[in-house]
C-alpha positions as CSV (number, residue, x, y, z in Angstrom):
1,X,-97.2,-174.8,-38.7
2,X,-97.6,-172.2,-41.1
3,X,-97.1,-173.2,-45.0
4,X,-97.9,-172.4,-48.5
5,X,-100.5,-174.8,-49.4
6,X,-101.5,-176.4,-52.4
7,X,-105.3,-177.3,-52.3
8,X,-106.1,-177.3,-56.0
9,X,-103.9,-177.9,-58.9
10,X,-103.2,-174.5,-60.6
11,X,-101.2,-171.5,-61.2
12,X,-98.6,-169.9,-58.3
13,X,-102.1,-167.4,-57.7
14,X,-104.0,-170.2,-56.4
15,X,-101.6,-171.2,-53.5
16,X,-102.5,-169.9,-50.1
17,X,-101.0,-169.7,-46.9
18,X,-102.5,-171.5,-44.3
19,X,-102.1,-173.8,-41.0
20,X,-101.0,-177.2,-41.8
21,X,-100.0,-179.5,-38.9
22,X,-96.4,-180.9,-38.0
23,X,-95.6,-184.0,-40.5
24,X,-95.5,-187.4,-38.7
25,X,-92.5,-188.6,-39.1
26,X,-91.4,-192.0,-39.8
27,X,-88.8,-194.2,-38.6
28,X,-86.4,-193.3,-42.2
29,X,-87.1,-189.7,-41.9
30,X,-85.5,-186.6,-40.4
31,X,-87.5,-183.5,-39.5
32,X,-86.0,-180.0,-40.8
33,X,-87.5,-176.5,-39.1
34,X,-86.8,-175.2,-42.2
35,X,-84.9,-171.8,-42.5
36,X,-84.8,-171.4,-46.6
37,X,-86.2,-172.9,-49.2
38,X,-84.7,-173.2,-52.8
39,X,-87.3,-172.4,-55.6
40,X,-87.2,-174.9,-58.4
41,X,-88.7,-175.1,-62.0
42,X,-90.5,-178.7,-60.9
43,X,-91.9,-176.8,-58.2
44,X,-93.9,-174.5,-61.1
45,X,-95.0,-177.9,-62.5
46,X,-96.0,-180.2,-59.5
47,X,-98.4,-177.2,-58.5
48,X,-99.8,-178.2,-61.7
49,X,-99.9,-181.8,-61.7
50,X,-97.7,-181.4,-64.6
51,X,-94.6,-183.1,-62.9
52,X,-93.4,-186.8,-62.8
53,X,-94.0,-187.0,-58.6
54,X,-97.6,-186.4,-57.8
55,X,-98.1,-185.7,-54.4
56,X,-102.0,-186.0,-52.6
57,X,-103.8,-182.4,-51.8
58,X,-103.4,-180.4,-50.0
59,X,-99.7,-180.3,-49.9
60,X,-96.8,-177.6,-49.7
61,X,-94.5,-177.4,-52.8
62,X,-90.8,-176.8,-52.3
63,X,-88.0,-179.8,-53.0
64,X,-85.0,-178.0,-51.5
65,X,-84.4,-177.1,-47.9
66,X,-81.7,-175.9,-45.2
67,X,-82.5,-176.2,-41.5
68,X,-82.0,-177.5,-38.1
69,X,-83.0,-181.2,-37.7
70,X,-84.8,-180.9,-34.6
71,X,-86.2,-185.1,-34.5
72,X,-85.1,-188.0,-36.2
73,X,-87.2,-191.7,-36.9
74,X,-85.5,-194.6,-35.1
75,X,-84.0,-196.5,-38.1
76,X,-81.9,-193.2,-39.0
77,X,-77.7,-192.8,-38.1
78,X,-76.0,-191.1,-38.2
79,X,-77.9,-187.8,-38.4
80,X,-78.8,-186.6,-35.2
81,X,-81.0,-183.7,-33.4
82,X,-79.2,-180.1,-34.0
83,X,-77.2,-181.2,-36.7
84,X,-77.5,-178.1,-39.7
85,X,-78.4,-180.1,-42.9
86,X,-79.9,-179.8,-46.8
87,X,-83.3,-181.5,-47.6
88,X,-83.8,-182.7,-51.4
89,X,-87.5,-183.4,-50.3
90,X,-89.6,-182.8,-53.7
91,X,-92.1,-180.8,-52.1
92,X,-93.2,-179.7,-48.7
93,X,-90.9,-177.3,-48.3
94,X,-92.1,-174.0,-48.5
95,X,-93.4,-174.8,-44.7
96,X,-91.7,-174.2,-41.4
97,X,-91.3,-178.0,-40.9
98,X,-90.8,-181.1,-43.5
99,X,-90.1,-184.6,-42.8
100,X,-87.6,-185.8,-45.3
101,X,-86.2,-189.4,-46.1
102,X,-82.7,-189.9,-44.3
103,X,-81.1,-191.0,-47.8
104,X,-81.8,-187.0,-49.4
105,X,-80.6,-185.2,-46.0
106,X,-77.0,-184.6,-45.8
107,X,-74.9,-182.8,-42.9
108,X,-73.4,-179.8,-43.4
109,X,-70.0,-178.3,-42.2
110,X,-71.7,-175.7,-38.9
111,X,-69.9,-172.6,-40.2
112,X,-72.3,-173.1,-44.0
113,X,-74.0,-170.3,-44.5
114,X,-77.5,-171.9,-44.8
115,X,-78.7,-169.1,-47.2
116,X,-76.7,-170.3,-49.8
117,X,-77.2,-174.1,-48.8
118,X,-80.9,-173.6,-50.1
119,X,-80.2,-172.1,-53.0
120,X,-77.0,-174.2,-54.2
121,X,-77.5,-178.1,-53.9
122,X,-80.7,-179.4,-56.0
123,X,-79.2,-177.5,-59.0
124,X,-75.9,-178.4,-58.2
125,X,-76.4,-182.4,-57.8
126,X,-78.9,-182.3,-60.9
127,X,-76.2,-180.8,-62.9
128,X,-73.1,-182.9,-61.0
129,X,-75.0,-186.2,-61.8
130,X,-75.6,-185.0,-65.8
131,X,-72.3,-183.5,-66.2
132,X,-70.6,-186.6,-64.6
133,X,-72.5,-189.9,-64.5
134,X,-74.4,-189.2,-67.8
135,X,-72.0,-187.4,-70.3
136,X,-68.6,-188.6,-68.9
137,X,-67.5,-184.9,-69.5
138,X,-63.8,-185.0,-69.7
139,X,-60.9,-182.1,-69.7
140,X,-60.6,-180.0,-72.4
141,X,-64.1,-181.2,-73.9
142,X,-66.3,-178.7,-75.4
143,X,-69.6,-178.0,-73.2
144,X,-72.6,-175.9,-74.5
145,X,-75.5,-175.4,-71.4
146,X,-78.9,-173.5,-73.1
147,X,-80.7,-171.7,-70.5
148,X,-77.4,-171.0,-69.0
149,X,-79.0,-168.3,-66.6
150,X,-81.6,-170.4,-64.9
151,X,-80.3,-172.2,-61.8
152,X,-79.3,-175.3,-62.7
153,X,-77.8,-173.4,-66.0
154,X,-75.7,-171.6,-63.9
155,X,-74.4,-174.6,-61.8
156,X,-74.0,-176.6,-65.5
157,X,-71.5,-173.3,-66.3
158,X,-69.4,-173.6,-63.2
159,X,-69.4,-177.2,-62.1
160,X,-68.1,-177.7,-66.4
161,X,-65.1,-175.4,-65.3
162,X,-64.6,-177.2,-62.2
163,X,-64.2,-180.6,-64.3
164,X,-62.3,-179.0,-67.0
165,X,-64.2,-178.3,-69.7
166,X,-64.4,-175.4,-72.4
167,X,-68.0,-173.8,-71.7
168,X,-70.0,-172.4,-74.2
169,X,-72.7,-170.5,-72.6
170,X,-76.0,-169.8,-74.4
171,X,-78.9,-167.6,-72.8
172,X,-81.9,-165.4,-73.9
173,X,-80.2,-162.0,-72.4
174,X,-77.1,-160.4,-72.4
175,X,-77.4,-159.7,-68.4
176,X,-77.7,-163.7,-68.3
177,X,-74.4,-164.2,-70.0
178,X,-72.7,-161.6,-68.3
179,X,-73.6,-163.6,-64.7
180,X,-72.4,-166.8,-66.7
181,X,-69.1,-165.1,-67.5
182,X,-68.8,-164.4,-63.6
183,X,-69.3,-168.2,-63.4
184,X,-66.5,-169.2,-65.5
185,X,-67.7,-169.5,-69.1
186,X,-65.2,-168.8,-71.8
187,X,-68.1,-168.2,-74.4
188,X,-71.2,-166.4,-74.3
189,X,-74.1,-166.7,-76.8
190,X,-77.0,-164.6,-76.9
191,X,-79.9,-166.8,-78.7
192,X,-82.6,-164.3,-79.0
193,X,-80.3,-162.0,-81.4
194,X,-78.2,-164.6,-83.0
195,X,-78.0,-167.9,-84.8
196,X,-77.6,-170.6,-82.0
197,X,-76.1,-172.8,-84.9
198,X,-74.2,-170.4,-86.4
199,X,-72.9,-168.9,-83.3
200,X,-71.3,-172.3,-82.0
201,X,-70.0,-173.2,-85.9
202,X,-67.9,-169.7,-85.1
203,X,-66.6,-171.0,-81.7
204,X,-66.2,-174.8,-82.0
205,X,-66.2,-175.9,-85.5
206,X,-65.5,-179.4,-85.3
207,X,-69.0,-178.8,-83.0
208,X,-69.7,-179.8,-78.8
209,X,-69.1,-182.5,-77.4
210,X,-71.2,-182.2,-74.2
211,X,-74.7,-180.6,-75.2
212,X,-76.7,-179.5,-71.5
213,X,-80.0,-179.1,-72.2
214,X,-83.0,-177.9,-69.5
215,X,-85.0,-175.8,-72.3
216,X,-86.1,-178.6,-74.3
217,X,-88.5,-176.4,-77.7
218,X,-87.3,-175.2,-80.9
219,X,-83.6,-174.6,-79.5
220,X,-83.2,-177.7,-79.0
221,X,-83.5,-178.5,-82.2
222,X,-81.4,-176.3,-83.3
223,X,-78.9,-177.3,-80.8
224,X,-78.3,-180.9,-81.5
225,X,-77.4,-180.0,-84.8
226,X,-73.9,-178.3,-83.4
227,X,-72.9,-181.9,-81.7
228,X,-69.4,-183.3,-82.7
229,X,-68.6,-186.8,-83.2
230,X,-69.5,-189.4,-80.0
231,X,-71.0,-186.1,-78.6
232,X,-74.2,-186.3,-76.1
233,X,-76.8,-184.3,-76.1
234,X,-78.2,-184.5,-72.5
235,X,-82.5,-183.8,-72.1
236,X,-82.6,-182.4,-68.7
237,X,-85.5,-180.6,-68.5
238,X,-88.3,-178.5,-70.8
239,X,-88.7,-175.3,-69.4
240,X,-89.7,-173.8,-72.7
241,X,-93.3,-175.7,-72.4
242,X,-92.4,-178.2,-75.2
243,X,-90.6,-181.6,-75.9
244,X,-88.4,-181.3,-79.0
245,X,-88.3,-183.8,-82.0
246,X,-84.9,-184.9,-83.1
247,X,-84.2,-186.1,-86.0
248,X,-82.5,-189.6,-85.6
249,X,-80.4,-189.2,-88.5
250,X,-78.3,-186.4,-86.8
251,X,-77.3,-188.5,-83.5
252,X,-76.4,-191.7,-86.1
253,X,-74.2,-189.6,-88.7
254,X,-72.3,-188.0,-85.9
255,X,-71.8,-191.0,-83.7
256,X,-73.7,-189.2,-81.0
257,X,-75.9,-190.6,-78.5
258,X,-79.1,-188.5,-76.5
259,X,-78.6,-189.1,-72.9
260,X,-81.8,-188.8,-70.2
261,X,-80.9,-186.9,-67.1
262,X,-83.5,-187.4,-63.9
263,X,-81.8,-186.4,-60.5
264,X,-84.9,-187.5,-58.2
265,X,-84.8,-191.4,-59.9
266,X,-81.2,-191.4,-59.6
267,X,-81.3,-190.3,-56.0
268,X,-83.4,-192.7,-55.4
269,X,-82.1,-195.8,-57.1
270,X,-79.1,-195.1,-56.3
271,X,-78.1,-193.7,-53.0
272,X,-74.7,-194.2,-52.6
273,X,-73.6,-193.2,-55.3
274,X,-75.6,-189.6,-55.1
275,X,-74.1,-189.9,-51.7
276,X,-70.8,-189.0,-52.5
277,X,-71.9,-186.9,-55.4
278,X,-73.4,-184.4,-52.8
279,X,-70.3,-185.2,-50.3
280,X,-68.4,-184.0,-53.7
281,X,-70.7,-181.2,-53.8
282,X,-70.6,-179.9,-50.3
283,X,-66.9,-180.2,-50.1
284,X,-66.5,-177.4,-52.8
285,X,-69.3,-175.3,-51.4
286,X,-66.8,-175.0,-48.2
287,X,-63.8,-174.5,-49.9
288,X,-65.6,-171.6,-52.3
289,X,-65.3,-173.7,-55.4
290,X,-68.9,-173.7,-56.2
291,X,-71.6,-171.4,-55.2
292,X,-75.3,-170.6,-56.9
293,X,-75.9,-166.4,-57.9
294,X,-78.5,-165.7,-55.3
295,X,-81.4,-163.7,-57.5
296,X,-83.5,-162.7,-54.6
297,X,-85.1,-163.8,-51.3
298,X,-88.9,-164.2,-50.3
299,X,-90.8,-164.3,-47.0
300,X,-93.2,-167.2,-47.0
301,X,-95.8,-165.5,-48.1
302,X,-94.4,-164.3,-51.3
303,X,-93.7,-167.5,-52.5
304,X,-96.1,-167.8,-54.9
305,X,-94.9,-164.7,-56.5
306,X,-91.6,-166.1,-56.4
307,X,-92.7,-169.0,-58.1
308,X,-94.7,-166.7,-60.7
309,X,-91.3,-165.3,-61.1
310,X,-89.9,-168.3,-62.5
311,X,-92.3,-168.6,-64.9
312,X,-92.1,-165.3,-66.1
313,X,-88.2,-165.8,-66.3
314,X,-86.9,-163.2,-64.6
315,X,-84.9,-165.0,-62.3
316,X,-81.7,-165.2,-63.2
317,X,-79.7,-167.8,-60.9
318,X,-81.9,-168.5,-57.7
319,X,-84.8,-167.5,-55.8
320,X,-85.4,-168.5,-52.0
321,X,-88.2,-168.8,-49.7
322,X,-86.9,-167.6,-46.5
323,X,-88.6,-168.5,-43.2
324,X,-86.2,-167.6,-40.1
């Protein structure tokens, strides 16, 4: 099968395409012929070896699929052959075939579009499970997502206005907080030409309860300081290149408590429970509730750019690997 393959930890330049043959598959796993794949900011770090999940070389990057299962290992029900489905895999995906545990595939409704499969549920269930399990985000609570163009920025934006929360959006770019406005967000705050502290003392000045954070750096920082009493600050990713030092005395005077989000451990430690957060999730993708801002699409080949892409930020919502 043809894949983009990852022989020696690097940059997006260094992956090549090449022949890799069909994953066996074992008795817990489906296999996907892969249609898209989702392009994800650990995908720009597991090339790396910069990521939590270290896979052995040569292997294909890619977490997020939608495809066809086409065989399935004999512990797995109820999945079957044929059935259209999302694959939360961690990597091998940018490859026309991936063998995925049974417990990170889920069956979609046949009329889903699997375009937007690809690009909507890794983002989705990371933000879902932070938004949810992790902050408790209730009605009418205040929610302020940094790097609110990136994927899982975007999904932060509209799955807050699906639970009920005020969203404060805050991105590098005023094209980014236009798509977040699209999205739902009642606030917009543009961090490279304003004060990120100042700018949310303006719009909430009692501060955030609900602080979504996948930038990590200086900003967040700056950030924390905004949080309102009992507020969480939730550390879901770094894509600025740097982990941020808090000072302690700002979560104890406000009451506040910093909150670790990681999707893959929670996935995997608890299944059922991600389960029906992805049932949750797929339901609303039918019913038009949710959806991710589709930035662009790549053939297999390009992936690498489209991975260089992401570095560079200049995707705004999310790039896909298309194979079909």
């Amino acid at each position: 099968m043809k894949a983009i393959v990852c022989r020696t930890h690097g940059l997006p330049h260094t992956l090549e395409i090449a022949e890799l043959p069909l994953p066996q598959l074992q008795p817990d796993e489906v296999l996907i012929k892969v249609a898209y794949c989702g392009v994800n900011f650990p995908d720009t770090l597991i090339i790396q070896n910069k990521y939590q999940f270290k896979p052995t070389l040569p292997f294909a990057p890619g977490g997020e699929v939608a495809g066809i299962v086409t065989a399935v290992g004999e512990n797995v029900v109820p999945i079957k052959v044929g059935d259209p489905v999302v694959g939360l895999c961690s990597w091998g995906g940018f490859a026309e075939y991936v063998a995925v545990k049974s417990t990170r595939v889920f069956r979609l409704p046949v009329e889903t579009n699997l375009l937007t499969a690809a690009a909507t549920f890794y983002n989705y269930a990371t933000s879902y499970h932070a938004l949810k399990d992790r902050a408790n985000l209730k009605p009418d609570e205040k929610l302020l997502v940094l790097g609110a163009g990136s994927g899982v920025g975007l999904a932060a934006v509209e799955l807050g206005k699906q639970l009920g929360a005020t969203v404060i959006a805050a991105a590098s770019a005023d094209e980014k907080l236009e798509r977040c406005k699209s999205k739902g967000a009642d606030f917009g705050i543009n961090y490279s030409m304003h004060d990120l502290k100042e700018s949310v003392k303006e719009i909430a000045p009692g501060g955030v309860d609900v602080i979504y954070d996948p930038v990590g750096g200086t900003l967040a920082e700056n950030a924390i300081r905004s949080i309102a009493w009992q507020g969480r600050y939730l550390v879901v990713g770094f894509a600025a290149g740097s982990i941020p030092n808090f000072a302690a005395n700002i979560p104890l005077l406000k009451g506040g408590s910093i909150v670790g989000v990681f999707w893959s451990g929670f996935a995997e430690k608890e299944p059922v429970r991600n389960g029906a957060n992805m049932q949750q999730l797929i339901q609303w993708h039918s019913e038009g509730k949710i959806s991710q801002q589709i930035y662009k699409t790549y053939p297999l080949a390009e992936a690498p750019q489209a991975l260089q892409d992401m570095m560079d930020r200049k995707i705004i919502g999310k790039a896909v690997v298309q194979l079909v």
